[in-house]
C-alpha positions as CSV (number, residue, x, y, z in Angstrom):
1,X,-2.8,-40.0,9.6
2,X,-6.0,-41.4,7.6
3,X,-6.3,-44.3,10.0
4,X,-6.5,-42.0,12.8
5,X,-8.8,-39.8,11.4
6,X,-11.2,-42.4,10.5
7,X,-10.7,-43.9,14.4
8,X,-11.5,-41.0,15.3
9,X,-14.8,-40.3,13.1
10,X,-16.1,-43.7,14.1
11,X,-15.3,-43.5,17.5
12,X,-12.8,-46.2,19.7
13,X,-12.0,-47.3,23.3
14,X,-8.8,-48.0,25.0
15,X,-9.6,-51.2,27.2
16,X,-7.5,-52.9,29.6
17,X,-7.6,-56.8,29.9
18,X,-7.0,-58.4,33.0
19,X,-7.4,-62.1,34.0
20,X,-6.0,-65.5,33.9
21,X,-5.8,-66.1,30.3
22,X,-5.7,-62.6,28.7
23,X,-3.2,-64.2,25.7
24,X,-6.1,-66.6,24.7
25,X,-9.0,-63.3,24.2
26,X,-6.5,-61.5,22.2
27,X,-6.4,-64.9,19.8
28,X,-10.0,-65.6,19.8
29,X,-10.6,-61.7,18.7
30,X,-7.4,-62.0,16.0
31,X,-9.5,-65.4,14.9
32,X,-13.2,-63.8,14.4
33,X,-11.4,-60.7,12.8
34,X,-11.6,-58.1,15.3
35,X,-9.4,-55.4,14.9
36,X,-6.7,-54.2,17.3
37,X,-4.2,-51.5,17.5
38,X,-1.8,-50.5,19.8
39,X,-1.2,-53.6,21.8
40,X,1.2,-52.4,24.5
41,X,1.8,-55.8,28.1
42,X,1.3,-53.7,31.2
43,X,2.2,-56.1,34.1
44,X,-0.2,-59.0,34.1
45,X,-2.8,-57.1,31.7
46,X,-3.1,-55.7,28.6
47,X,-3.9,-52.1,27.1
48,X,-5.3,-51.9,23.5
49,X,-7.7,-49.7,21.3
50,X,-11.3,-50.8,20.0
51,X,-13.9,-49.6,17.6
52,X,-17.4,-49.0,19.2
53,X,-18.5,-51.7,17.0
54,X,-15.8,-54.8,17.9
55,X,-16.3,-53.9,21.4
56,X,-20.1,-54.9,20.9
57,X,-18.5,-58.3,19.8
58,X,-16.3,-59.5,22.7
59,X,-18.4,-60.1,25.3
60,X,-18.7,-64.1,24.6
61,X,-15.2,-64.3,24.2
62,X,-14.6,-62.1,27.8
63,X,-17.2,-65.1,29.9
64,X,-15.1,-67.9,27.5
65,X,-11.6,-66.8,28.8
66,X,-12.6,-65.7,32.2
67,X,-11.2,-62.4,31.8
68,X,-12.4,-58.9,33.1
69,X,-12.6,-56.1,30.8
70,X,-12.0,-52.4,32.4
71,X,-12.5,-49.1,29.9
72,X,-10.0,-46.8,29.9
73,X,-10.5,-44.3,28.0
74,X,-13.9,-43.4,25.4
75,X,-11.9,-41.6,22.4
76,X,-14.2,-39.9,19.0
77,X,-16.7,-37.7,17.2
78,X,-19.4,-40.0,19.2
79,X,-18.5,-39.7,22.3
80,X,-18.6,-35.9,21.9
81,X,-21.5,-35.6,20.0
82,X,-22.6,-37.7,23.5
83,X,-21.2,-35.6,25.8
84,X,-22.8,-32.9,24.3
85,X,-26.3,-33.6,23.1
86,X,-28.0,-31.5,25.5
87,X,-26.5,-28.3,23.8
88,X,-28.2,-28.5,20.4
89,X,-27.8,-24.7,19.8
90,X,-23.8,-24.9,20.4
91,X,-24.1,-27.2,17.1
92,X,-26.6,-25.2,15.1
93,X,-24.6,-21.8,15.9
94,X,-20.9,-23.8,14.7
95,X,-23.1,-25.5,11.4
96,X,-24.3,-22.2,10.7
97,X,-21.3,-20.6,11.2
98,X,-19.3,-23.1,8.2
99,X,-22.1,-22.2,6.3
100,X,-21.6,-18.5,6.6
101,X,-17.7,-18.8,5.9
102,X,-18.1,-21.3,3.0
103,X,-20.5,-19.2,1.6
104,X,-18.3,-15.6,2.2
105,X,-15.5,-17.7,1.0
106,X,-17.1,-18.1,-2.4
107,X,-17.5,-14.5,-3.3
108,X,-14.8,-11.9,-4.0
109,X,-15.7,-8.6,-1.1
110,X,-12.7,-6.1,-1.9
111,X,-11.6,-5.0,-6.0
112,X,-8.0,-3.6,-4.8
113,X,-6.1,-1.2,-8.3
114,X,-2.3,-0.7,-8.5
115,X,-0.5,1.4,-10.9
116,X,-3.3,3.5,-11.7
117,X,-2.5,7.0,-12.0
118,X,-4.4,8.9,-14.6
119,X,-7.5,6.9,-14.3
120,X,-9.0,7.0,-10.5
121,X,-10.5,3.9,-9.1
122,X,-13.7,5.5,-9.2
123,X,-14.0,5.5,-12.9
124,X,-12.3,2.3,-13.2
125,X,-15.0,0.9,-10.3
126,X,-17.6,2.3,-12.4
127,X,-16.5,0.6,-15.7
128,X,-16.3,-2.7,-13.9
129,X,-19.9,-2.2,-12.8
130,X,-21.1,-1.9,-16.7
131,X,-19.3,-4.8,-17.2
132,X,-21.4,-6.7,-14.0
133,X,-18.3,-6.8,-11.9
134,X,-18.7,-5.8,-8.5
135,X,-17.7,-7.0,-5.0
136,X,-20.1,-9.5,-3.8
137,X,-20.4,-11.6,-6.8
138,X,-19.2,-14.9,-6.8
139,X,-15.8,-16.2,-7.5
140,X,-17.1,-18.5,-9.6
141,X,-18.4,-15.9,-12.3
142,X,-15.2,-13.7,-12.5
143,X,-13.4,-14.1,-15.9
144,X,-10.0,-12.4,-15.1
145,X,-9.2,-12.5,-18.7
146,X,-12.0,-11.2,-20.1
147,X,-11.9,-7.9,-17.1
148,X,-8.4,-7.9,-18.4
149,X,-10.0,-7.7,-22.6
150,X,-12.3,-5.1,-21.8
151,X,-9.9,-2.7,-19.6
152,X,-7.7,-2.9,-23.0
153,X,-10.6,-2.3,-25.2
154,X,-11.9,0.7,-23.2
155,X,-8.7,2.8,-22.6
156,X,-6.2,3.2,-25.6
157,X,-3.5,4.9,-22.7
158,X,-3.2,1.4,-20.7
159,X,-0.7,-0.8,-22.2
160,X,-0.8,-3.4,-20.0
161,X,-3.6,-5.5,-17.2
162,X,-3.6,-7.9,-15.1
163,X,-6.4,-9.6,-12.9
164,X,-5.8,-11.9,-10.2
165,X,-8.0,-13.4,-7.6
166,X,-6.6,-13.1,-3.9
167,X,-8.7,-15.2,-1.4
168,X,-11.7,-12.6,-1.4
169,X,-10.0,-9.5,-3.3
170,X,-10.1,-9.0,-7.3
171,X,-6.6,-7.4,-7.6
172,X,-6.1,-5.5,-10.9
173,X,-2.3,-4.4,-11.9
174,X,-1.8,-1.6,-14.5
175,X,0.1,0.0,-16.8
176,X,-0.5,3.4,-18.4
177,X,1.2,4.1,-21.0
178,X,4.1,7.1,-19.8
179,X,3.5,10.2,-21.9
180,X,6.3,11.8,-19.8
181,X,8.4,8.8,-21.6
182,X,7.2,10.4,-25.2
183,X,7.4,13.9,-24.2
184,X,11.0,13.1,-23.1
185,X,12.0,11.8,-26.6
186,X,10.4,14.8,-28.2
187,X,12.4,17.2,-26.0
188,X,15.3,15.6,-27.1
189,X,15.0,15.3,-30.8
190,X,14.4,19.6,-30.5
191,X,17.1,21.8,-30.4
192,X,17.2,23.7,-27.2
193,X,19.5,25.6,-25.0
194,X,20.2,25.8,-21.4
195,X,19.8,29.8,-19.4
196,X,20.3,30.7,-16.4
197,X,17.5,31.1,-14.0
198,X,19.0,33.0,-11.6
199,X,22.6,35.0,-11.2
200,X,24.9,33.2,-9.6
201,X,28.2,32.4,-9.8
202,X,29.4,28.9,-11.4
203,X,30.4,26.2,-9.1
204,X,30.7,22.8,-11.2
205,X,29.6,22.2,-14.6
206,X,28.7,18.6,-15.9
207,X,27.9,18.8,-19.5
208,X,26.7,15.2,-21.5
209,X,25.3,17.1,-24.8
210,X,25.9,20.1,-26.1
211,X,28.7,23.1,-26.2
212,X,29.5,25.0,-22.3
213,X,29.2,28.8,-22.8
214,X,30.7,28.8,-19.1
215,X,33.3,28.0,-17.1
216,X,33.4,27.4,-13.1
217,X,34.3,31.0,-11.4
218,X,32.0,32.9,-13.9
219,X,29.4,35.1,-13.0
220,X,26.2,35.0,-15.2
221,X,23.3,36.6,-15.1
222,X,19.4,35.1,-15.5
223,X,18.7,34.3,-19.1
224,X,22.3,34.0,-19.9
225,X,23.1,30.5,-22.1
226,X,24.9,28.2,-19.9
227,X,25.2,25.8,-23.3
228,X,24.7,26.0,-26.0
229,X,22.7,23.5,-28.2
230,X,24.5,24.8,-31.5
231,X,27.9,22.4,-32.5
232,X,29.7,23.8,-34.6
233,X,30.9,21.1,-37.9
234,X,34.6,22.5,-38.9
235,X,36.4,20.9,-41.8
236,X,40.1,19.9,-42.3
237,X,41.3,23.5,-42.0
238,X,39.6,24.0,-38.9
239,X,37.2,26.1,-40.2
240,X,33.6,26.7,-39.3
241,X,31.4,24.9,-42.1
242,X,28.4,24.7,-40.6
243,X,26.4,23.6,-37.6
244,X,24.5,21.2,-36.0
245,X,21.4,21.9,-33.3
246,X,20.6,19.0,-30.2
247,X,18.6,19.4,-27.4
248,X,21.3,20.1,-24.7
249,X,22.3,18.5,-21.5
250,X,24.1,19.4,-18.5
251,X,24.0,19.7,-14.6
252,X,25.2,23.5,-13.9
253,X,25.8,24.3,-10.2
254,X,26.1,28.2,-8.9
255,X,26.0,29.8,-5.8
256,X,23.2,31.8,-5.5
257,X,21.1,34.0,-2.7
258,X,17.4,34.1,-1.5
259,X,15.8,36.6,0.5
260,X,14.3,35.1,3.4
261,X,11.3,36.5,5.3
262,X,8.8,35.0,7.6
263,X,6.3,37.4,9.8
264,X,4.1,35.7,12.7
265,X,1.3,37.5,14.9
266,X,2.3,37.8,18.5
267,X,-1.8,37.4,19.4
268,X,-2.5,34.4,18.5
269,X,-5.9,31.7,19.0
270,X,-6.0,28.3,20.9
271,X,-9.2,26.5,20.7
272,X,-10.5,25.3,23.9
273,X,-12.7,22.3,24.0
274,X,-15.8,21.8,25.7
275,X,-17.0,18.7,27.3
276,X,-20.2,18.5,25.1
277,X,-19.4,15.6,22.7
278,X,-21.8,14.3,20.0
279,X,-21.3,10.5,18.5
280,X,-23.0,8.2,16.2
281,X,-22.3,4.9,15.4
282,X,-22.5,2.9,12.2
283,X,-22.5,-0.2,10.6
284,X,-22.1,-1.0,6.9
285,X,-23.0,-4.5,5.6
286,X,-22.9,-4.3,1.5
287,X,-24.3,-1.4,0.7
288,X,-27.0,-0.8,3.2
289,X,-25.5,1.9,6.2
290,X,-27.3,1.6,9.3
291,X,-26.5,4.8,12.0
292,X,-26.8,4.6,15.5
293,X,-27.2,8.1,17.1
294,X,-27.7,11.2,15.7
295,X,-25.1,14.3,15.1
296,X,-27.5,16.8,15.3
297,X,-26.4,20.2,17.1
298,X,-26.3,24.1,17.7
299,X,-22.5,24.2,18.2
300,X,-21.1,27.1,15.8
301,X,-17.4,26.2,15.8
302,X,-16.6,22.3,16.0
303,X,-14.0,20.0,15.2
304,X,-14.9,16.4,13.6
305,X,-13.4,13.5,12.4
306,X,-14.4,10.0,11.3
307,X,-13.4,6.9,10.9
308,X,-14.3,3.4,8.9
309,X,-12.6,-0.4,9.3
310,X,-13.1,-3.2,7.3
311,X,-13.6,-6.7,9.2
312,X,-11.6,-9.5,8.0
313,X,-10.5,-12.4,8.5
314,X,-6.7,-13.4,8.1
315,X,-5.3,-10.8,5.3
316,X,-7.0,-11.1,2.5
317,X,-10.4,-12.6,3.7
318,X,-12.2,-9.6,3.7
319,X,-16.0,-9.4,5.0
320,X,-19.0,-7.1,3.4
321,X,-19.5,-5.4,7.1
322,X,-17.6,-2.9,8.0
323,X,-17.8,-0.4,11.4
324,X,-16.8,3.1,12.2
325,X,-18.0,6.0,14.1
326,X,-18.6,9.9,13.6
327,X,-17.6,12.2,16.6
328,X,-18.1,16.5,17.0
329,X,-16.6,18.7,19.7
330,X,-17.1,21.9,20.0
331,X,-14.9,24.7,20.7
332,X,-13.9,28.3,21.6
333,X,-11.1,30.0,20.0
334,X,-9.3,31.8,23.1
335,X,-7.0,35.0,21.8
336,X,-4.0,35.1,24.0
337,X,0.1,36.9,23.7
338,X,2.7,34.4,22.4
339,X,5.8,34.7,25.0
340,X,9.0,35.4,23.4
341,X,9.7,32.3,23.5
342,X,7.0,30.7,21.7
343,X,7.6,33.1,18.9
344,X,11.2,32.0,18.3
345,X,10.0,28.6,18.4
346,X,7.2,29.0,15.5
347,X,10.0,31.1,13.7
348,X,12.6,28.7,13.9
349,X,10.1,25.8,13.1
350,X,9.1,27.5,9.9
351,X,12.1,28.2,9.1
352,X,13.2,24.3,9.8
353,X,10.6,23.5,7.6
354,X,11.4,25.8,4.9
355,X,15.2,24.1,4.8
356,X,13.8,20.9,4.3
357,X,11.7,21.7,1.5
358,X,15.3,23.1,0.3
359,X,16.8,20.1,0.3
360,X,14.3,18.0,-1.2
361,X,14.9,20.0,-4.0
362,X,18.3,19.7,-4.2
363,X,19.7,22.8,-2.7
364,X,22.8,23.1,-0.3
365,X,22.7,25.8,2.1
366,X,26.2,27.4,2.2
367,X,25.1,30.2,4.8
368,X,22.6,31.2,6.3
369,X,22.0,35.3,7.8
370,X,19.1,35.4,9.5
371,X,17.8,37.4,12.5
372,X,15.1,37.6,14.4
373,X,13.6,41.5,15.2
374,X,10.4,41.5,17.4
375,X,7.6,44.5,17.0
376,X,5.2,45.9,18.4
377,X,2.3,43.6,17.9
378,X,4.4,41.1,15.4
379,X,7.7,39.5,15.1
380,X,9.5,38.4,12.2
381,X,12.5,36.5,10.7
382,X,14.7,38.4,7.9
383,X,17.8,37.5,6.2
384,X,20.0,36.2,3.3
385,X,20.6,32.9,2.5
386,X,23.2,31.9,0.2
387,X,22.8,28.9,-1.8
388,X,23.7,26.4,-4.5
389,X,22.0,25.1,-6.4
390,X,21.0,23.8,-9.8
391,X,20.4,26.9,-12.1
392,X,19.8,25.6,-15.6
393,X,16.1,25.3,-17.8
394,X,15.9,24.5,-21.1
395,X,14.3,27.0,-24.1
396,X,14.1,26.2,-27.9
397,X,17.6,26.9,-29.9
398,X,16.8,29.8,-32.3
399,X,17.9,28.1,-35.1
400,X,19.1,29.5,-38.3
401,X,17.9,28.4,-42.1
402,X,20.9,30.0,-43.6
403,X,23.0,27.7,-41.8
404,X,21.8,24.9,-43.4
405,X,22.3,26.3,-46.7
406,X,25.8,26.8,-46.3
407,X,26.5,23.3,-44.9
408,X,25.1,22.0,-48.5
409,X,26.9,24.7,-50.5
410,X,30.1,23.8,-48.5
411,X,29.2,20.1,-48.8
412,X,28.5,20.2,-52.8
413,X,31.8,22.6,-52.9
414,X,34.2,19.5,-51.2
415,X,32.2,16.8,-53.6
């Protein structure tokens, strides 16, 4: 693969020898050390390759043998660099062009944040800037271990960084430390019960810590403890000591019912577009914005949108210019009667929607009686819908002293 590439920088012919003698030129070239490669009979001639510079060489040794000496092919960076000599700005445009790339190459363009939650990527942008990190500086100057020191040194709450460089994106991984985690832990070193949050009537009961105040069939009311974060300590003779509080833990299920009511205008507005559109253009290369166009208008009810892309090149060669594009359209909001129709339609849409919400949560629709009733100049949707669902919160145990004080009397009694 070497050999060919260096052929191939210094240029080579494939010749074919034809003659009486073409035996004795290949040994007068093998004896003055002319190189030879690819050596292949064809009929009464020969067909082999020769560097530019041992071709220069043979021509004594072609009038000593008698031979004739055809060319074949011309093969190498020479002969295309002869080919094309006339275009000289096809060569300065693809020099230039390496140059660009080897330079873009050498700088990081993008600085890309994951697990970030608490602390946006402005603020974490900006305290990279303090610290002289910013897209656009060179590869060469980024210290992922020291950006990975300072984040730690700045904020107390991240646990954990790293920095990684990407082709032309500083990626930054962290992890915040999970107060959700320590809140958890609290919660369950405190003694609290679970209530009701709604009536309902018990369908399943799951208990993991804790003492069930319920069974499945009851009915209980909101407020009422479900169970109880109280256990009661008895002794041999099954008698009540004392007692001991836990956070308490259980998944209670109950049927329960929702009012359901959704009211929709039968007038309603459509916005009709107009053909009067206004655009710009624009063009982003670092920081400097460049617009093309103007937005400038008199319209008083217009929709716009807008939208910027990044150029790159491959995945994660990103380059500092990016394009995009601003567009308004005005519009008049037309009032006009919603069929029949169209009104079940929104209804039963919203009502679509509203059951999906339901069962993100967790909630199993057991029935459903709803109706449709249509009015004068609105319609609506009313009716029950009966659930179930999970019906459980926690709130603190009220936790007696006295309690206590008999557990050590009736411990210091059995001692």
């Amino acid at each position: 693969m070497i050999a060919c590439l260096i052929h191939f920088l210094k240029g080579y012919v494939t010749i074919r020898v034809e003659g009486d003698s073409p035996e004795r030129f290949i040994n007068l070239c093998a004896f003055h050390k002319i190189y030879m490669w690819g050596l292949v009979p064809s009929q009464q001639s020969y067909l082999m390759n020769m560097e530019i510079k041992d071709f220069r060489k043979i021509k004594p040794f072609v009038k000593k043998t008698h031979t004739r000496i055809r060319i074949i092919k011309r093969i190498g960076f020479p002969f295309f660099l002869q080919r094309y000599q006339k275009r000289k700005l096809f060569f300065i445009g693809a020099l230039l062009c390496i140059i660009v790339l080897f330079s873009l190459s050498s700088r990081i363009w993008d600085i890309q944040f994951e697990g970030n939650d608490k602390w946006t990527e402005d603020v974490l942008m900006d305290f990279l800037k303090s610290k002289d990190v910013t897209p656009a500086m060179a590869r060469k100057k980024v210290n992922c271990e020291k950006i990975v020191k300072e984040i730690r040194k700045e904020y107390d709450d991240i646990v954990w960084v790293s920095a990684s460089l990407t082709g032309c994106v500083l990626k930054i991984h962290i992890k915040e430390n999970d107060d959700t985690f320590q809140k958890k832990q609290e919660d369950e070193q405190r003694p609290q019960d679970l209530v009701a949050t709604k009536d309902g009537v018990i369908t399943n009961i799951i208990t993991r810590k804790g003492t069930p105040c319920v069974h499945v069939g009851d009915r209980v009311s909101k407020g009422d403890i479900l169970v109880s974060g109280k256990i009661d300590i008895i002794n041999d003779s099954q008698e009540v000591i004392g007692h001991r509080y836990l956070s308490a833990d259980a998944d209670v299920y109950a049927n329960t019912k929702i009012q359901y009511e959704d009211t929709v205008e039968q007038k309603g507005f459509r916005k009709q577009y107009k053909d009067q559109i206004r655009g710009r253009l624009s063009v982003r290369v670092g920081n400097h914005l460049l617009k093309i166009g103007t937005l400038k208008h008199h319209f008083q009810t217009w929709d716009g949108f807008s939208k910027e892309k990044i150029l790159k090149l491959g995945e994660n060669f990103k380059l500092p210019i990016s394009v995009g594009y601003e567009v308004i359209r005005p519009y008049e909001e037309k009032t006009y009667v919603r069929s029949k129709k169209e009104i079940q339609e929104e209804l039963s849409m919203n009502y679509a929607l509203f059951s999906k919400e339901l069962e993100e949560k967790g909630v199993q629709i057991r029935k459903k009686d709803v109706k449709i009733h249509m009015y004068e100049n609105t319609a609506s949707a009313k009716g029950i819908l009966y659930l179930n669902e999970k019906i459980a919160k926690k709130v603190d145990t009220n936790v007696l002293e006295i309690e206590g004080d008999k557990l050590d009397g009736a411990s210091r009694n059995n001692d």
